[in-house]
N, C-alpha and C positions, 0 to 999 in steps of 0.2 A: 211169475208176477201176474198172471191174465185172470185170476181170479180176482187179484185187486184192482186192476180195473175192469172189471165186470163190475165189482160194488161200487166203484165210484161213480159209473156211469148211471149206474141205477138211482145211488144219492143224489146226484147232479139231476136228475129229473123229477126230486121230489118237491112241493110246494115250501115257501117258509124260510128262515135263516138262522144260523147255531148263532145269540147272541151270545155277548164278552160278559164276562164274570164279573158282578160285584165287588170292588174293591172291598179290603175289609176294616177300611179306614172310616167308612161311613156306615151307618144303620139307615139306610132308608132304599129306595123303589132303585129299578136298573137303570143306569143311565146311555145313553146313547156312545157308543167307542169315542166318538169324536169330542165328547167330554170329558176323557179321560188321556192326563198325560204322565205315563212315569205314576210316580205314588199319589200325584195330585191333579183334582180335579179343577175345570174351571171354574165351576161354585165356589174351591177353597180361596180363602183369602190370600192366595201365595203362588206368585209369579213363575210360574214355568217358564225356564228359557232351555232353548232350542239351537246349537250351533255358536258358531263359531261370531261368527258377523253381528248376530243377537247379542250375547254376551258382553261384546265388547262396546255395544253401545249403548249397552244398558248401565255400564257399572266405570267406564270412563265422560268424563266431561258431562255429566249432570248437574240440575240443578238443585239434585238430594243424595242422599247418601241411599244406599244401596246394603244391607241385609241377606248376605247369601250363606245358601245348605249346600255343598259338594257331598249328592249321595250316589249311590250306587243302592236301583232297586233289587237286586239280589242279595243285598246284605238286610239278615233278619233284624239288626238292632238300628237300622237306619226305618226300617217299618215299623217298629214298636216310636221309632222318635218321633214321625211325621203326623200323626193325631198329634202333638204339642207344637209341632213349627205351625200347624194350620193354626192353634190357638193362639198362638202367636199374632198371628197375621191380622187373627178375625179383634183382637182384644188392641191392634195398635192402626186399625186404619183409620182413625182421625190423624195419624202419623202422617200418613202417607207422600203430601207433599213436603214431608222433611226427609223419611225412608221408609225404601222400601221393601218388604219381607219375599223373596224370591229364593228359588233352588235349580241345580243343574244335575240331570242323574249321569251320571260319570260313565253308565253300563251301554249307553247309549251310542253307536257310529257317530252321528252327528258331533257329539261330547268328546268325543277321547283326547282331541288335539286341546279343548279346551282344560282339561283335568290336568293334561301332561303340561301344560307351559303355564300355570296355577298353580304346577308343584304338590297338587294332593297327596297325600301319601296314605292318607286313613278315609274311612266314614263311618259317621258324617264331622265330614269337615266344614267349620262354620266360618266367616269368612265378614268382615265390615271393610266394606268402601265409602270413604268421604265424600262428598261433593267436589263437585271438577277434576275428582282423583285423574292422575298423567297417564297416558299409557306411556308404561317403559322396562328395562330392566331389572328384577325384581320388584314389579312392582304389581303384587298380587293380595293387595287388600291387608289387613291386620287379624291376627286368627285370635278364633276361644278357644282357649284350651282346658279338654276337657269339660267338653259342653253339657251342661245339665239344666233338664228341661224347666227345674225349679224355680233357673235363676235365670232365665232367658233373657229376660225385661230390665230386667234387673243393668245385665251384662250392657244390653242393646241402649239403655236409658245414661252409662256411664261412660260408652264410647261417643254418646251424642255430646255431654258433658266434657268431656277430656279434646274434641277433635281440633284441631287446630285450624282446620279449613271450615270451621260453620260459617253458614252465611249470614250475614246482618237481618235476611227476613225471619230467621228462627228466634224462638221464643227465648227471653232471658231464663236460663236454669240456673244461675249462680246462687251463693247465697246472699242475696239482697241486704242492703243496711239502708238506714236511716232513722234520721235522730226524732222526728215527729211524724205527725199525718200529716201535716200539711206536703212535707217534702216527698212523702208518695206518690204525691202528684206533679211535682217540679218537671219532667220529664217526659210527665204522661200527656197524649194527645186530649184534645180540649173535650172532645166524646167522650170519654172516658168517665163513666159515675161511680163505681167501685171497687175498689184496689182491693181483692182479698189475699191476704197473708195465710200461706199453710208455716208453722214454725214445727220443725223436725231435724235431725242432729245432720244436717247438711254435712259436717267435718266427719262421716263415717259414710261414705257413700255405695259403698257396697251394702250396706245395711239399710242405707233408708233414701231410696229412690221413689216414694210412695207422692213426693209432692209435685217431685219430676213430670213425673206419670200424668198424676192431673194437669199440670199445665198446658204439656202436650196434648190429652184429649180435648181438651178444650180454648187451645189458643187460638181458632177461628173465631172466636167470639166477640164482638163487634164495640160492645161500650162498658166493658171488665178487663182488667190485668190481674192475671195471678203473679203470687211471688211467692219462692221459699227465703226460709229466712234461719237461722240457727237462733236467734233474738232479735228483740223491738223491746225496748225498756219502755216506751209511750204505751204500749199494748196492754189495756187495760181488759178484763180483771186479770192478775195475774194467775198464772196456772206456770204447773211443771211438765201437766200431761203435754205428752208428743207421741204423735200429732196432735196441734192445735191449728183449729180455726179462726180467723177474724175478718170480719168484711169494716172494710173501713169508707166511707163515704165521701163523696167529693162537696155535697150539701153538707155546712155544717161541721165538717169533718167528724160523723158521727163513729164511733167504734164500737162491735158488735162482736160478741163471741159468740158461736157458732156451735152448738154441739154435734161430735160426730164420733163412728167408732174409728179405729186408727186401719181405714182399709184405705184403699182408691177410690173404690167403688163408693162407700160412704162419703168420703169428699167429696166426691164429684157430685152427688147426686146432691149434696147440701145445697152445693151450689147453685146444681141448675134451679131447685126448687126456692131459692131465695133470690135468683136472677127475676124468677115469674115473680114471687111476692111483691118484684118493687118495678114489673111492667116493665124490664127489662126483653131484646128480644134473645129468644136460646138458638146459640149455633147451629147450623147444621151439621146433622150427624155424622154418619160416616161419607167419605168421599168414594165413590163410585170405584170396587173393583176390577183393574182394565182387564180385558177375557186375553186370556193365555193361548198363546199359538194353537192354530189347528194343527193336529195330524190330520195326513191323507186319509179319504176314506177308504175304510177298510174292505179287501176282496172278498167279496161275499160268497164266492164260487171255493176261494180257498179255504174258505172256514168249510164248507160243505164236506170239500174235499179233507179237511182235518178230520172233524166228526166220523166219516167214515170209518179213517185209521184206528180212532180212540175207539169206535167200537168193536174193531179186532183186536185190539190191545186190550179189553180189558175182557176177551177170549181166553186169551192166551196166559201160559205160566212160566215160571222160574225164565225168562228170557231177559237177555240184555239187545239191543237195539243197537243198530251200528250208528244213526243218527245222533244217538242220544252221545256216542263217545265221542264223536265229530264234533258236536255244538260247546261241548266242555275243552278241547282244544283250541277249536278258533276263538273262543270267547279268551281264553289263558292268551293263546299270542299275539289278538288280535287289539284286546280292550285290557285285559290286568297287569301285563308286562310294560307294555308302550307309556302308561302314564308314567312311570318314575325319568324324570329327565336325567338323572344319572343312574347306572346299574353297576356298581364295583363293590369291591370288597367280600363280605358274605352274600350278599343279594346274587353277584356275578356267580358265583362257586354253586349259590342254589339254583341259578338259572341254567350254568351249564349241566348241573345232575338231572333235572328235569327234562331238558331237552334228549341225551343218552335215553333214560329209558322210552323218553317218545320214538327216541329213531330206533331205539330196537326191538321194541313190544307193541309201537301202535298197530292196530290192522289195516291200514289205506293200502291202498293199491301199490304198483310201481310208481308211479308220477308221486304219489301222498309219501313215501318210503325215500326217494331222492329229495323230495321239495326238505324232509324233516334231516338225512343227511347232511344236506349242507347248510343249513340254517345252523345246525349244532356247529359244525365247522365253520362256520362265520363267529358265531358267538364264541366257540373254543381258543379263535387265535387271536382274541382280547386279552393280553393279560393283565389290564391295569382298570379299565371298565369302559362302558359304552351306554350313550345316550340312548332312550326309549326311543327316541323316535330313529332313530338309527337302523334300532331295533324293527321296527314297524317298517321303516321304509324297505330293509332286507327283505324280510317278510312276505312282503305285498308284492316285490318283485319277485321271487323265486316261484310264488302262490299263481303270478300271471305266466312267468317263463316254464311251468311245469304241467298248467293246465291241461286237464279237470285234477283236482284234487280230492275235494270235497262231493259228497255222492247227494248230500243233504243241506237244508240250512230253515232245520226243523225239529223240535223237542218232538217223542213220540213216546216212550214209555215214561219220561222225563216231564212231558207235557203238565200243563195245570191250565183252566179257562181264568183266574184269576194274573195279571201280568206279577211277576214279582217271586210269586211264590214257587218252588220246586226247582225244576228248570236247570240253572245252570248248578246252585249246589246238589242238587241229585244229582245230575249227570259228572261232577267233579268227583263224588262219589265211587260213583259204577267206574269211570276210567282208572281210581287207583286199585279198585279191587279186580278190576280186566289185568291191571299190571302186575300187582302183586301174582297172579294165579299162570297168568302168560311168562310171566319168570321161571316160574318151578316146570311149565311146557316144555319151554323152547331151549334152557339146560345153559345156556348164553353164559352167566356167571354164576356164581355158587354163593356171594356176596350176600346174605338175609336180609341185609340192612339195607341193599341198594333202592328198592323202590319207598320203602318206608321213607330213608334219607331224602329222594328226591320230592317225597310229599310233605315232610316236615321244613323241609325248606324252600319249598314251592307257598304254602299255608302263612308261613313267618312271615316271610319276605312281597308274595304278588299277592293273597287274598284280599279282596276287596273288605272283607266287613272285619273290621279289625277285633269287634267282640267275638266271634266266630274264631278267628285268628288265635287270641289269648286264651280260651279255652281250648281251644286243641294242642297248645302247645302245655298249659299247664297239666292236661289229660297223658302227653307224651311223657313229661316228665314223672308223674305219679303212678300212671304204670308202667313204667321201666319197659320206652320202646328203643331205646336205644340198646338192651340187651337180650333184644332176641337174636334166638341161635340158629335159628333154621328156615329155609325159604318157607315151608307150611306155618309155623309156627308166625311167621310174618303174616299169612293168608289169616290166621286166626286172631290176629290182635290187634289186624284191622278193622274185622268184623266185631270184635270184642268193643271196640272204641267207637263203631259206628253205631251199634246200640246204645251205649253211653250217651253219644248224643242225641239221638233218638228220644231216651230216656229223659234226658235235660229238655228238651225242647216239645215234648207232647201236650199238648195244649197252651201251646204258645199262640200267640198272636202269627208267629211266621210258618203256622200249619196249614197245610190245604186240607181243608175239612172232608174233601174226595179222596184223597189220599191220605190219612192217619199214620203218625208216626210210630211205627211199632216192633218190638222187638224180633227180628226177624232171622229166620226163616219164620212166618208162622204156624202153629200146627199142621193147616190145611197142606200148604207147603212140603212141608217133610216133617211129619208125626213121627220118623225113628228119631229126630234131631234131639228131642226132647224126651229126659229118663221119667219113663214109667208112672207113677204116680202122680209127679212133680210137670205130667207135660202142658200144664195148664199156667200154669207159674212161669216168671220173669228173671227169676235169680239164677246169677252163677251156676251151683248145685243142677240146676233142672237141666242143662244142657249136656249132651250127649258131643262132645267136642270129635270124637273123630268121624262121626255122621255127620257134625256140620262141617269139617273138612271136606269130606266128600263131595257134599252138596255144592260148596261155595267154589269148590275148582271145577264142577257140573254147568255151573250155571253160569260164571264167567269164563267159560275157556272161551278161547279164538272159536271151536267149530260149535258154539252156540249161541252166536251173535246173530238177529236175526234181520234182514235187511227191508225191512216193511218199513216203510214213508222214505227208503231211497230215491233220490230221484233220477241220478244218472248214474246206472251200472256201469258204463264204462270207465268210472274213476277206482274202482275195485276188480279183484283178482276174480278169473271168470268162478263162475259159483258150479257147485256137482252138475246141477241143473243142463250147464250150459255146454260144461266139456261133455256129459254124454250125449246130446244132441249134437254135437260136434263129433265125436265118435261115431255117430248111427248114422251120420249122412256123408260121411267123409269127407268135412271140410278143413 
């Protein structure tokens, strides 16, 4: 290791600082780390919350309702959703003193406790809290199901409508009756100069939320009441079109129809422009986004010291990182497991398969080797199920009473400068194809199915991004992983299925554009991998399957793991290195 710090030291002494990636939820200039929390920024119109203590007083005993996303930044289809929770945010903050549009990333230490006793079980999980909501048992807000970006407002606009705890200061969204104009006003404060009527099929409310909407952007507004209405028989001229407009007057009791197209945006904007026509004053706009927790600032000496790494890593070939399979463990026992507050039935069966091949194929040291023994054997002598946090609190003690375990607590071949991206799905990756290949090694069971099993039901059961989740399982089932017959043949249909998604996912939004998804080995790689003509090509046919067998047990065995961004050798087994300098000095 003295070569690597030789170049750190030499980095360490260079001018300048490696900034943070671009998120790529934004098109615009870099922002400062401290601007950046999780998928969202504090420019986005959407409430980052942080812990445990935060949470809870954000979303009990208010005096608005509460709009929350349970994500997890490592699931790719919770990144493809957050450009629309931001438009969300930025299209309802005249809301804002009714509710508010807010997210917690679930991936996060600070978050886990909060995800586990919330009951997450997928993301993104979307989540409405009433005003003055209780804290208590089960009581963990009212969920979307099946949340689709389409209809977000929609959703958010019918829960405000439906709540049973609104407050008397929120704006009426009912559908309004009354038998004249004059009675528009019966009610209405003496300020008040014109009552506009939107009339839209009120009695379909998942359909036509559009007048809702208006009110709410605009019920700050000082000497106007809006109202929806399904009908007004006074409301002259008649029409059928819906949306219809009509401003009705408290001079006179004049009534006006209004043309408009049947959007939000169009009403609203009739409005405002026919509020100025009558010297009317116009609301104020949006109410001021409050800025979202700081994170600490970031060590600027450790980015230096990353930089370093990433530029022997991308030196280096066909290598797996011993870092990279660490950070995909602890992330599994630490953060994906613990959230469920119950684990039985098949969840339990998946968790005990998963834990076996960790205690027999991980690479840690002795201490890493004991901590994962009896962890299996705590979880093995459940046989009815066990709390996550049960789970975790095991965990964290055996993690302290074995100490060091962990050698790292750093992505290196895994790494991405953007947060989110690569990271832990890469490195969940690399550790099932370290176990699949460490199987056929170490000769333990004969079983083809064993690591496959404990990944297919690791994936089901703990995966955070439940899209990811459903495709690999409808991928398991389509190509018949359940009948493979041989421990290589396992090695091969992983790598089979991890092109597949590769495939599926190449130029996605949840790409690191430094890292490209591609089918791999690539030529540069191993040129025998790929037959002869075809070695330029992507299909089936082109590939030379017992060269990639080769390869893939090459490159993931145990003695090709490479220990570069370790930080503490002694939580690993001494290295060649070590024992023959212990040989040659006789110690």
């Amino acid at each position: 290791m003295r070569w690597l710090w030789v170049l750190l030291t030499v980095l360490l002494g260079l001018s300048g600082v490696l900034g943070r990636g671009i998120p790529f939820l934004k098109q615009q200039q870099s922002q400062s780390p401290s601007d950046y929390n999780g998928l969202y920024m504090q420019t986005d119109a959407v409430d980052e919350l942080i812990g445990k203590e935060q949470f809870q007083a954000w979303v009990f005993q208010q005096k608005r309702a509460a709009f929350v996303e349970f994500y997890n930044s490592f699931c790719g289809f919770c990144r493809r959703f957050a450009p629309h929770w931001i438009q969300l945010g930025e299209d309802t903050q005249n809301w804002r003193d009714i509710v508010a549009i807010s997210a917690i990333d679930c991936s996060s230490d600070e978050n886990s406790d909060v995800c586990r006793d919330f009951e997450v079980m997928a993301y993104p999980t979307i989540r409405y809290f009433p005003p003055n909501y209780e804290e208590g048992a089960k009581q963990i807000g009212k969920s979307v199901l099946r949340p689709d970006h389409d209809t977000l407002k929609q959703v958010l606009v019918n829960f405000l409508l439906t709540d049973e705890q609104k407050l008397p200061s929120w704006p009426d969204l009912e559908d309004f009756t009354a038998d004249s104009a004059a009675e528009l006003f019966t009610t209405a404060p003496q300020n008040i100069k014109i009552v506009y009527v939107i009339l839209e099929n009120v009695q379909e409310p998942n359909k036509n939320t559009t007048g809702a909407q208006v009110i709410l952007d605009l019920h700050k507004a000082e000497n106007v009441i809006i109202r929806r209405a399904s009908s007004m028989e006074f409301l002259h001229p008649k029409t059928t079109a819906r949306p219809a407009l009509f401003a009705v007057h408290r001079e006179n009791l004049l009534i006006e129809q209004l043309t408009v197209e049947p959007s939000q945006e169009s009403i609203r904007n009739k409005i405002l422009s026919h509020m100025q026509e009558n010297n009317l004053d116009i609301p104020v706009s949006a109410v001021p986004v409050s800025a979202a927790p700081n994170k600490p600032t970031p060590d600027w000496m450790k980015h230096k010291q990353d930089k370093a790494i990433q530029d022997k890593v991308a030196e280096m070939k066909g290598v797996v990182f011993q870092a990279d399979l660490e950070q995909a463990v602890r992330f599994a026992l630490f953060h994906e497991i613990p959230r469920y507050e119950a684990i039985k039935d098949d969840r339990l069966l998946a968790l005990k398969r998963f834990l076996s091949v960790l205690s027999r194929y991980f690479p840690f040291g002795d201490n890493g080797r004991r901590f994962l023994k009896e962890l299996e054997t705590f979880v093995g002598d459940k046989e009815e199920s066990l709390s996550g946090e049960a789970f975790e609190n095991e965990a964290k003690r055996l993690e302290e009473h074995h100490r060091p375990i962990f050698s790292s607590s750093k992505f290196v071949g895994c790494y991405s400068e953007v947060d989110g991206l690569r990271r832990y799905p890469c490195s969940l990756w690399l550790l099932f194809h370290h176990l699949t290949v460490a199987a056929v090694e170490q000769n333990v069971s004969t079983d083809p199915l064993e690591v496959l099993h404990a990944m297919h039901g690791y994936i089901k059961h703990f995966f955070g991004c439940t899209d990811c989740s459903n495709h690999f399982q409808e991928m398991a089932k389509k190509n018949r992983m359940f009948s493979v017959a041989s421990q290589d043949n396992a090695i091969l249909w992983l790598w089979s299925a991890h092109n597949e998604a590769n495939k599926r996912l190449s130029g996605d939004t949840t790409e690191d554009p430094a890292h490209p998804k591609i089918q791999f080995p690539g030529a540069a790689e191993c040129p025998q991998c790929r037959r002869g003509d075809n070695a330029s090509h992507n299909d089936e046919d082109s590939w030379d399957r017992t060269e990639v067998l080769f390869y893939l047990r090459r490159i993931h065995s145990p003695q090709n793991i490479s220990r570069l961004g370790v930080d503490d050798e002694a939580a690993l087994p001494a290295s060649l290195d070590v024992l023959r300098a212990k040989r040659y000095t006789g110690d």
